[in-house]
C-alpha positions as CSV (number, residue, x, y, z in Angstrom):
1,X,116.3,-92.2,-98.2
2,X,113.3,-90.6,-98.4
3,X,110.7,-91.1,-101.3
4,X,109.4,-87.9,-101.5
5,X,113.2,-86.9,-102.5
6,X,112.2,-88.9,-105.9
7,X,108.9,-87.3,-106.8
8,X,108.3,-84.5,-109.3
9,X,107.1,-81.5,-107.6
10,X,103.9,-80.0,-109.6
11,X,104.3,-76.4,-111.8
12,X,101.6,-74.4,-111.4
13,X,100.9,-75.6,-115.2
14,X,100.9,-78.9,-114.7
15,X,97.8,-78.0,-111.6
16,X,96.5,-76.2,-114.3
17,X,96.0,-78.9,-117.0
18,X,93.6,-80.9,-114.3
19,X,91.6,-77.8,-114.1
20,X,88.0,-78.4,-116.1
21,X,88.2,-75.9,-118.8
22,X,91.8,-77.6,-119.5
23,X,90.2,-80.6,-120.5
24,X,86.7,-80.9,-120.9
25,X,87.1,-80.4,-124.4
26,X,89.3,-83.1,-125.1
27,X,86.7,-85.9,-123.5
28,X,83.2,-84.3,-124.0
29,X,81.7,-86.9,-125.4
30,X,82.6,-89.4,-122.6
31,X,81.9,-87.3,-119.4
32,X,78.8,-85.3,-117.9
33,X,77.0,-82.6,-120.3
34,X,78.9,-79.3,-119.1
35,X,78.4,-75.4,-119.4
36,X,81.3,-73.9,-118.7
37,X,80.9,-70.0,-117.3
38,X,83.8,-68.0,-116.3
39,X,83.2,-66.0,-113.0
40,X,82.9,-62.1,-113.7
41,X,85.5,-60.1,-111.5
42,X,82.5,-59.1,-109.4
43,X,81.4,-62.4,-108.6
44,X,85.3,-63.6,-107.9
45,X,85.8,-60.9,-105.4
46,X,82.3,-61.1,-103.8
47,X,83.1,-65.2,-103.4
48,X,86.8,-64.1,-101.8
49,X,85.0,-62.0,-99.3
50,X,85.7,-62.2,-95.7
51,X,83.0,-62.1,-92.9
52,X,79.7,-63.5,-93.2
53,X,77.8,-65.0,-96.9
54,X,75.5,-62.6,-97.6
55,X,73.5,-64.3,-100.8
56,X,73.2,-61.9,-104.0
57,X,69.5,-59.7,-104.3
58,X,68.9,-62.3,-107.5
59,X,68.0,-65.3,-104.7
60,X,65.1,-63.2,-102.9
61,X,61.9,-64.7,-103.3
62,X,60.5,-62.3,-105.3
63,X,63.4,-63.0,-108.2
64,X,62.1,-67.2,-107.7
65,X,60.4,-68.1,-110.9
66,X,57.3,-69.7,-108.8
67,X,58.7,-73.3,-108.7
68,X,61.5,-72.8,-106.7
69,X,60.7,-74.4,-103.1
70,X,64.5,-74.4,-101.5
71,X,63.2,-71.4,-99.5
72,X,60.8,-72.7,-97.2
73,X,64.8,-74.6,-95.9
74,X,65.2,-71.1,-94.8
75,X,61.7,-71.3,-92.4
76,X,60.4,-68.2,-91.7
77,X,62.8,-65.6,-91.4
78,X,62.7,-62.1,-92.5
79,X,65.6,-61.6,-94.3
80,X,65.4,-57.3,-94.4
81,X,65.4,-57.5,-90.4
82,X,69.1,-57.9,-88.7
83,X,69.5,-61.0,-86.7
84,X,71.8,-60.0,-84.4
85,X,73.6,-56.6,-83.2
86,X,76.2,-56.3,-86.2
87,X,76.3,-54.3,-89.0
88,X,74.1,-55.8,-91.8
89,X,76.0,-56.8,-94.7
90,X,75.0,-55.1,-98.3
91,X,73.1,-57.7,-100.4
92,X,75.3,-57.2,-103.9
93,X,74.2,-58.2,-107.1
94,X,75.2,-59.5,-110.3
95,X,72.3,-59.4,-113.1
96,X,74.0,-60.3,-116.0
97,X,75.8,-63.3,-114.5
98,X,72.5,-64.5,-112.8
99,X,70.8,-64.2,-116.2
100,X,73.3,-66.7,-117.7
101,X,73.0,-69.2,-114.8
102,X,69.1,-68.9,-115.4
103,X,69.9,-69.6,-118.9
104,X,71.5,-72.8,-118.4
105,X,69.6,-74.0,-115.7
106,X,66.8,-74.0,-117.8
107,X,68.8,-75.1,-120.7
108,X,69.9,-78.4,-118.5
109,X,66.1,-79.0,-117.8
110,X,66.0,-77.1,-114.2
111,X,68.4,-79.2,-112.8
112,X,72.0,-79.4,-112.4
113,X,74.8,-79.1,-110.0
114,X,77.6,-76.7,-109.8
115,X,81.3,-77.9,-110.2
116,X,83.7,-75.4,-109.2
117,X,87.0,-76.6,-111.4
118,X,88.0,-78.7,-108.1
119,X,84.8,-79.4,-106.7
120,X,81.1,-78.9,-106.5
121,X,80.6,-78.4,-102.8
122,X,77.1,-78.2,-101.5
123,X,77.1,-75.1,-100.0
124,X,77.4,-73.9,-103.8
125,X,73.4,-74.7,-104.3
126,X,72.5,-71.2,-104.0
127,X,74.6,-69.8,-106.9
């Protein structure tokens, strides 16, 4: 007899209850200081996007507050040219919700990482 015959399947609610929000009331005081910001539609849909990661307008150089030196990763490429022979995906952006991250980055001393309910992936530096 199999074992997996014996073990509960997981409800979506049960997935759920792991998620951050779920719980990071309940143990606060004995886990990592947390800001919790829901994703605007906009955002969600621009994240779900197929094709190729075009960042938002808010992390051009000329939106850096003068301290920021993750650009110079990027060498020196000019961002308005196209790099190859495709169609140049639109730079979007999302004010409002970049003012808040701003907020709490500078609220959290400049520094923090991202933690995406499941993960924090490093790929999410940007946002």
């Amino acid at each position: 007899i199999c074992l997996i015959h014996f073990i509960k399947r997981m409800l979506v609610k049960d997935v759920l209850a792991c998620s951050l929000p779920s719980w990071y009331n309940d143990f606060e005081k004995v886990t990592i200081e947390t800001e919790i910001l829901p994703l605007p539609e906009p955002v969600l849909q621009y994240l779900l996007e197929d094709g190729k990661l075009v960042l938002p307008e808010e992390c051009n150089k000329e939106h850096a507050d003068g301290v920021e030196d993750d650009y110079d990763d990027f060498g020196d490429v000019d961002w308005n040219v196209a790099q190859d022979s495709e169609e140049t995906a639109k730079q979007k952006s999302f004010p409002e919700f970049s003012a808040k991250v701003r907020t709490v980055l500078k609220n959290f001393g400049g520094q923090m990482f991202c933690k995406l309910n499941w993960s924090s992936p490093k790929d999410a530096t940007w946002i």
